[in-house]
Kinemage of the C-alpha trace (Angstrom):
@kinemage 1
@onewidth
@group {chain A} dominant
@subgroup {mainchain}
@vectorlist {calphas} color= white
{ca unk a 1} P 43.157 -2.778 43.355
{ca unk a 2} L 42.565 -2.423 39.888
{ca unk a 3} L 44.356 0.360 39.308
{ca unk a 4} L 47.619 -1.766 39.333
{ca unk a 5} L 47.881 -3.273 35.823
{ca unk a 6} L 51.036 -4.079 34.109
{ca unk a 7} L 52.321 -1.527 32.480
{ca unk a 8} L 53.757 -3.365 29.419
{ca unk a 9} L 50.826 -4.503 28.134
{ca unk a 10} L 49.722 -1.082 26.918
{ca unk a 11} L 53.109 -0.350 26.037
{ca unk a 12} L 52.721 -3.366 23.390
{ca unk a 13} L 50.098 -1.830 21.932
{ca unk a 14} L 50.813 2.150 20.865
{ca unk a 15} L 53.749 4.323 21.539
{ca unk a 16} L 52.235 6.731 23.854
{ca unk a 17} L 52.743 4.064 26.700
{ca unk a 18} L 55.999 3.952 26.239
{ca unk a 19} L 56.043 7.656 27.897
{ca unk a 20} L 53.863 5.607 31.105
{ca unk a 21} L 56.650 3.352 31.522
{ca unk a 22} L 59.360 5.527 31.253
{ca unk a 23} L 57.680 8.176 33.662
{ca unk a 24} L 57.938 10.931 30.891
{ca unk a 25} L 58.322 11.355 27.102
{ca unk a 26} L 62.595 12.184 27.002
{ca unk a 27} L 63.002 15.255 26.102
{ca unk a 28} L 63.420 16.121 22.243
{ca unk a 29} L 64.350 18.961 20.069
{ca unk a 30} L 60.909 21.078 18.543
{ca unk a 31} L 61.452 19.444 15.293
{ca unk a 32} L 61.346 16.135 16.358
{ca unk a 33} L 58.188 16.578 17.956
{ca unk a 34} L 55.086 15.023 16.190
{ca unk a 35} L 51.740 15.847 17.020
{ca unk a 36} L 50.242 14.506 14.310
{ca unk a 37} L 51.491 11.223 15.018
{ca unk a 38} L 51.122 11.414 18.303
{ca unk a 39} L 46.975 12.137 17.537
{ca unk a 40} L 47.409 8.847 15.598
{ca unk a 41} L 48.567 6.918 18.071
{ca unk a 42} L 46.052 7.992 20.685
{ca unk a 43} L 43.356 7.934 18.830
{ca unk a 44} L 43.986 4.409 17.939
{ca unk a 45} L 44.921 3.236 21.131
{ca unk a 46} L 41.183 4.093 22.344
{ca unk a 47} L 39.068 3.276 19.574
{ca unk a 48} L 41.075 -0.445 19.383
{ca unk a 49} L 40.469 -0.880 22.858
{ca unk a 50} L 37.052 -0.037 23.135
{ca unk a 51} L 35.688 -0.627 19.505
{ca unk a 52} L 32.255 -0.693 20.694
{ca unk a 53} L 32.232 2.672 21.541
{ca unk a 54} L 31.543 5.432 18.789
{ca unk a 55} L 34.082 7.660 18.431
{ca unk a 56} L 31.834 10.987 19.749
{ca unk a 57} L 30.982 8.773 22.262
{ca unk a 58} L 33.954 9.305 24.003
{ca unk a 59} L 33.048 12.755 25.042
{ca unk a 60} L 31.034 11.234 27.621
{ca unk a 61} L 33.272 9.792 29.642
{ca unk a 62} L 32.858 6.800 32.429
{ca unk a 63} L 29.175 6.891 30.390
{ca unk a 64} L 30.977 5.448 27.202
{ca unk a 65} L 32.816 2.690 29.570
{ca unk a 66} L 30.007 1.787 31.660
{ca unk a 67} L 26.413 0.333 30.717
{ca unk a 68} L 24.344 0.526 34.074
{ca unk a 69} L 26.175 4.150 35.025
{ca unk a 70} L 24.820 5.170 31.714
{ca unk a 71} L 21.471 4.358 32.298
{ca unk a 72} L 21.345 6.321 35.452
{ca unk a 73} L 23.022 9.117 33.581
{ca unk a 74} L 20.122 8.637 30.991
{ca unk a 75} L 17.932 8.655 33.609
{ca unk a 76} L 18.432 11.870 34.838
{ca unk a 77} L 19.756 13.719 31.746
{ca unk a 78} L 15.840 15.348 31.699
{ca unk a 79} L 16.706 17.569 34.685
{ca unk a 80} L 20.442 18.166 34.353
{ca unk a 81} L 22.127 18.832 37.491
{ca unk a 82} L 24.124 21.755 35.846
{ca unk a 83} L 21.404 23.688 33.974
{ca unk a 84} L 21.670 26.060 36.887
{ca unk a 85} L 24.897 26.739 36.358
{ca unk a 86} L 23.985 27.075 32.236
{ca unk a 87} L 21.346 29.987 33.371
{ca unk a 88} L 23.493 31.363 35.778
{ca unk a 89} L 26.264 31.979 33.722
{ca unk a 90} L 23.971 33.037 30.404
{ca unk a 91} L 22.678 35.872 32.992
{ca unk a 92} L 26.509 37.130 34.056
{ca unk a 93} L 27.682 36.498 30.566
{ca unk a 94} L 24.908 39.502 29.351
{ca unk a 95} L 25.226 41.546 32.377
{ca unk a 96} L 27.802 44.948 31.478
{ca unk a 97} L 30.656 45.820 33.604
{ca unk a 98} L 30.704 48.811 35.072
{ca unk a 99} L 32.452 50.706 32.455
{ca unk a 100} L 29.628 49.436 30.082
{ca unk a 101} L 31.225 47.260 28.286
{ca unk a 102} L 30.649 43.467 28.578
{ca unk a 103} L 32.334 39.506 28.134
{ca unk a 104} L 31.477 39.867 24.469
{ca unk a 105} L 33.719 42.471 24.139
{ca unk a 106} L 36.768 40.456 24.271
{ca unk a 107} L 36.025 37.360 22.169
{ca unk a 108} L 35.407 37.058 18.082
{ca unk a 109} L 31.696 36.376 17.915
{ca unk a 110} L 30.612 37.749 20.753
{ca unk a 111} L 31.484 34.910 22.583
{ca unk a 112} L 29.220 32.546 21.315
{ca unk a 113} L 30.009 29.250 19.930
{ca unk a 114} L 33.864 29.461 20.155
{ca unk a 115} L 34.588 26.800 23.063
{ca unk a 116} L 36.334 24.319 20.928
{ca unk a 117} L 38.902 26.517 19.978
{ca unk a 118} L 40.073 26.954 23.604
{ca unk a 119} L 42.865 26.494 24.342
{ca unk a 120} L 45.287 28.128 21.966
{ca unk a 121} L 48.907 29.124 21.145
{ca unk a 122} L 49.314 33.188 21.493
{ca unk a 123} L 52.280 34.065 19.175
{ca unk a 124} L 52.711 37.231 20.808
{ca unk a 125} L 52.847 36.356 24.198
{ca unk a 126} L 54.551 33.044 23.396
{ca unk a 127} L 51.908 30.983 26.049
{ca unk a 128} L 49.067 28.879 25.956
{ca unk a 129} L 45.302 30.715 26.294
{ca unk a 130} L 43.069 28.823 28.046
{ca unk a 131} L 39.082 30.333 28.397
{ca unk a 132} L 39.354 30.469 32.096
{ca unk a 133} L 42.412 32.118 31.787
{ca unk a 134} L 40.885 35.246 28.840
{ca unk a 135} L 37.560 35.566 30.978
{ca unk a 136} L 39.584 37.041 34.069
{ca unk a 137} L 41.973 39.213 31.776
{ca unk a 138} L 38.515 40.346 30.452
{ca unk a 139} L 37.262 41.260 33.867
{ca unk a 140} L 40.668 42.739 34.641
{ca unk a 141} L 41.021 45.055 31.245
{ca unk a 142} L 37.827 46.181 32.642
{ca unk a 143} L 38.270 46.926 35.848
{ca unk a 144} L 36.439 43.941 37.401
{ca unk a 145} L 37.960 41.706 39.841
{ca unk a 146} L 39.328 38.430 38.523
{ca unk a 147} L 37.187 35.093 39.646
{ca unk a 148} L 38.607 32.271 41.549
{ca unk a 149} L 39.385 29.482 38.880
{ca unk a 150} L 38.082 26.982 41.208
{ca unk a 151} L 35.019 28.486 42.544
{ca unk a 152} L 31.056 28.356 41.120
{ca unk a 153} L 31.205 31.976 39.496
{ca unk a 154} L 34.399 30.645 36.432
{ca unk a 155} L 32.678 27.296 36.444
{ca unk a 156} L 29.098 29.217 35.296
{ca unk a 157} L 30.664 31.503 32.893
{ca unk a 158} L 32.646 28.342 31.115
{ca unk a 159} L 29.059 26.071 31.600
{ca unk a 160} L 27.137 28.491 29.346
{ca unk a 161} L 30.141 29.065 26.674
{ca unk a 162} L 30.423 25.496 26.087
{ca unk a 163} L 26.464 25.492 26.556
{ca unk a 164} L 26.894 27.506 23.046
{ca unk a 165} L 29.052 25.530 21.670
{ca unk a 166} L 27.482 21.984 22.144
{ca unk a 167} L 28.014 19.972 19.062
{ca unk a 168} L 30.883 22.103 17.643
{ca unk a 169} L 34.099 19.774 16.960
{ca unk a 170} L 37.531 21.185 18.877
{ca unk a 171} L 39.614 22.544 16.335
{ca unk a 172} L 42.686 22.962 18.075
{ca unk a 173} L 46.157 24.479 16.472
{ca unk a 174} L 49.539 24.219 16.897
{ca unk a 175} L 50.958 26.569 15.078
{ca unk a 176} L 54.912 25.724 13.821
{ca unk a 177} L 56.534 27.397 16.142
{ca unk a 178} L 59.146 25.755 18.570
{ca unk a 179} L 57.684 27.520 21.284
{ca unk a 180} L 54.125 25.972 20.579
{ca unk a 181} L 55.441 22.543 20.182
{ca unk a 182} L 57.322 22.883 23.473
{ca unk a 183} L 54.600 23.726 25.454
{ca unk a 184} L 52.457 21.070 23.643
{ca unk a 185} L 55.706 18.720 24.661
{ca unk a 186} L 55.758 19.878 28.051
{ca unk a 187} L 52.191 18.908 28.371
{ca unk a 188} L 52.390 15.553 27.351
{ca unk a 189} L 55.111 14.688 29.263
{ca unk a 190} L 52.842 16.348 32.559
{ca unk a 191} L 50.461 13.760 31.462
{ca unk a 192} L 52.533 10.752 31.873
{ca unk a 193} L 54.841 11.353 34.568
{ca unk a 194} L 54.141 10.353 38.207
{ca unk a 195} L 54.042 12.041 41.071
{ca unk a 196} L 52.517 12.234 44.650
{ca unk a 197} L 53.193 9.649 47.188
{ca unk a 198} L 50.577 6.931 45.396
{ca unk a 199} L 52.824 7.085 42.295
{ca unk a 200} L 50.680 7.665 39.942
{ca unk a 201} L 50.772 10.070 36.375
{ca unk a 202} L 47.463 11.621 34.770
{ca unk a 203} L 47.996 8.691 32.163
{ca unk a 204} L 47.990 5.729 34.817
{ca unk a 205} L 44.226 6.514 35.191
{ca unk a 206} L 42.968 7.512 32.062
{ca unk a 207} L 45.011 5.567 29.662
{ca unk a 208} L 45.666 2.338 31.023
{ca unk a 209} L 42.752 2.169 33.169
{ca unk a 210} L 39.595 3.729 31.861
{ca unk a 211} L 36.124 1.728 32.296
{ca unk a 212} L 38.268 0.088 35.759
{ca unk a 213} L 37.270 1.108 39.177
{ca unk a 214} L 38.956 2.657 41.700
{ca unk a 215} L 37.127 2.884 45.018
{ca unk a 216} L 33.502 3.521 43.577
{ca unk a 217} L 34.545 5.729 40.787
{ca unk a 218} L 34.495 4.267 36.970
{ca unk a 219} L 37.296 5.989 35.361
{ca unk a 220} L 37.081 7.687 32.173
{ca unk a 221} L 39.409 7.561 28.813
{ca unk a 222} L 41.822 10.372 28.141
{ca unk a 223} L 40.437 10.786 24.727
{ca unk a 224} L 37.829 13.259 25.326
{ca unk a 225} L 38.052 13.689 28.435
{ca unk a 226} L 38.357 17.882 28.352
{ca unk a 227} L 35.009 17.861 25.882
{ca unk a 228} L 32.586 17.977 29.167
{ca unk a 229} L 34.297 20.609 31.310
{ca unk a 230} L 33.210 22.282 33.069
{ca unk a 231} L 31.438 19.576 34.695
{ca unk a 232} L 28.843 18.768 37.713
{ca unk a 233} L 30.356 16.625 40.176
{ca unk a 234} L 28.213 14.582 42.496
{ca unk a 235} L 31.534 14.568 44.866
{ca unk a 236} L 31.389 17.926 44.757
{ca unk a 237} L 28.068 19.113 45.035
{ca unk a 238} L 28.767 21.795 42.655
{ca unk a 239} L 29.791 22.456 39.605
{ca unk a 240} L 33.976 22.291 38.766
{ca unk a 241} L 36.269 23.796 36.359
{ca unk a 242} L 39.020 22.477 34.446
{ca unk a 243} L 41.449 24.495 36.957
{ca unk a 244} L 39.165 22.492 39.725
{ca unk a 245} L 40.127 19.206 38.130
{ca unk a 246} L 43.419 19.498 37.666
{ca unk a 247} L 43.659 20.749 41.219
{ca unk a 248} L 41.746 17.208 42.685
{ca unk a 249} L 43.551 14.926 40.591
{ca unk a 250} L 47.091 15.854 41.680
{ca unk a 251} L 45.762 16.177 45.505
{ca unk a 252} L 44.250 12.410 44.926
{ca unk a 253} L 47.452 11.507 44.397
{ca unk a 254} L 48.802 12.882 47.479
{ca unk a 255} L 50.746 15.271 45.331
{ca unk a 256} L 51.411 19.300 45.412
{ca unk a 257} L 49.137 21.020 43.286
{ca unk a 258} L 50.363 23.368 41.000
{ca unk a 259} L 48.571 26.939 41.418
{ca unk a 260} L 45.669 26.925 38.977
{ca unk a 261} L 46.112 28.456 35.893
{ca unk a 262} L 50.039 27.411 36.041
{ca unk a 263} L 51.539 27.440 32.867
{ca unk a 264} L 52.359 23.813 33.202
{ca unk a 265} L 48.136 23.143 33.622
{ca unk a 266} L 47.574 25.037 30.408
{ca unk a 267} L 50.174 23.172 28.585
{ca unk a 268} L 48.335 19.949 29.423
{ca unk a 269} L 44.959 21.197 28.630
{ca unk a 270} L 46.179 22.151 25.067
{ca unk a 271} L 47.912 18.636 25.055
{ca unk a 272} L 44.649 17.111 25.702
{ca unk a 273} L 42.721 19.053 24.236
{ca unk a 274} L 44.480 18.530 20.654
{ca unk a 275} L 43.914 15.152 21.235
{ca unk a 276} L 40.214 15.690 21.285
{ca unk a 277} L 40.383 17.508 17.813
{ca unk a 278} L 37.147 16.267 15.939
{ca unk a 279} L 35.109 15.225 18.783
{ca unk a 280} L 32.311 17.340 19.738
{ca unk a 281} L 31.838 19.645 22.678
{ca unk a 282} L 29.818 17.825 25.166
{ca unk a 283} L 29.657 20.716 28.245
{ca unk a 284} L 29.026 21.663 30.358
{ca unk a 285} L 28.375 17.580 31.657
{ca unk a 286} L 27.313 15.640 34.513
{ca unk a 287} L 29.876 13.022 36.392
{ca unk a 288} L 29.332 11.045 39.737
């Protein structure tokens, strides 16, 4: 299968696979932690390894790896397969809860436009925010029922917030404060270490393999990846979260899945999604 590559050939080429081999970046100190060079060494890894595709490009996933899956993206791009979920979520975003007050209430600007800053380091609370995660404390402050983070009614909500924020680069922060850099740490180190009975880390696929095939599926880089979500899968028949995602990907492994929302998920959506700083949101998106 070509999933099974040798690992040392990436590791030649940028640090981060040097966390692949070993499983797991070792654990450091919060001042020896680098982001910033970490960015660097990502970001190079992918745009030296696929230097025909633009940078923004990236956002779009297997697309960017693949010409003919492209062109039946293209193809159907006129009649999106997720612009119900866009009008759905538009209509609950607007509708008031029963104490009158509304989703708009709980964000800066309304609401609007403000995906790429998701997710983020709370300094008070000492964790990371995702937007699934605020949306049900919204409902909850006002008396509503929190959603399933897996089910259609999150994934519409999230569809038309990153709907409004199409175009808008993520501009994501970690502050310095060892608490922040440990839970970016602690999300890397989720990314590359394997687990399940096939062995496998986050990283195996979408580091080392992207534009490969496993089964019928082309698989798409890490950098980016998060820009889409939530996303339409053909698989599915529905529309998925990033929760959703995170759930598959460790059951495809034959792993345990962690509950969604578990701090350990958020710490590698802010991982990944610093990683993405710069590129533009692309959700919600389309994938086989």
């Amino acid at each position: 299968m070509k999933i099974v590559r040798a690992i040392t050939s990436v590791a030649v080429t940028i640090v981060i696979a040097a966390f692949v081999v070993a499983g797991a970046r070792p654990a450091a100190a919060a001042d020896s932690i680098d982001p910033d060079a970490d960015f660097k060494a990502f970001r190079d890894y992918f745009t030296k390894r696929f230097p025909n595709v633009p940078l923004n490009d990236f956002v779009n996933g297997p697309y960017s790896m693949d010409a003919e899956l492209r062109k039946q993206w293209e193809a159907i791009d006129d009649f999106p397969p997720y612009d119900f979920a866009i009008d759905r979520g538009k209509q609950m975003f607007a509708t008031p809860f029963k104490n009158g007050k509304s989703y708009g209430d709980c964000f800066a600007d309304k609401g609007i436009g403000i995906r790429q800053n998701y997710p983020y380091f709370d300094l008070q609370s000492g964790e990371v925010i995702t937007l699934e995660l605020v949306l049900n404390r919204c409902r909850e402050t006002n008396g509503e029922e929190p959603y399933s983070y897996v089910k259609d009614e999150m994934a519409s909500l999230t569809a038309y917030m990153a709907f409004t924020s199409r175009g808008k680069p993520f501009d994501i922060k970690i502050p310095n404060d060892p608490r922040a850099l440990k839970a970016y740490q602690k999300g890397e180190e989720y990314f590359y270490t394997r687990r399940g009975q096939l062995n496998f880390s986050c990283a195996s696929c979408h580091v080392q393999n992207p534009g490969n095939h496993i089964r019928t599926e082309v698989l798409a880089p890490a950098l980016g990846i998060v820009a889409a979500m939530p996303i339409y899968r053909s698989e599915w028949n529905g529309m998925g979260t990033m929760s959703r995602r995170l759930v598959t990907c460790n059951s495809q492994v034959r792993g345990v899945p962690l509950k969604p929302q578990d701090e350990l998920y958020r710490d590698v959506e802010y991982y990944l999604s610093y990683m993405s700083n710069g590129l533009p949101v692309s959700g919600p998106g389309a994938r086989p």
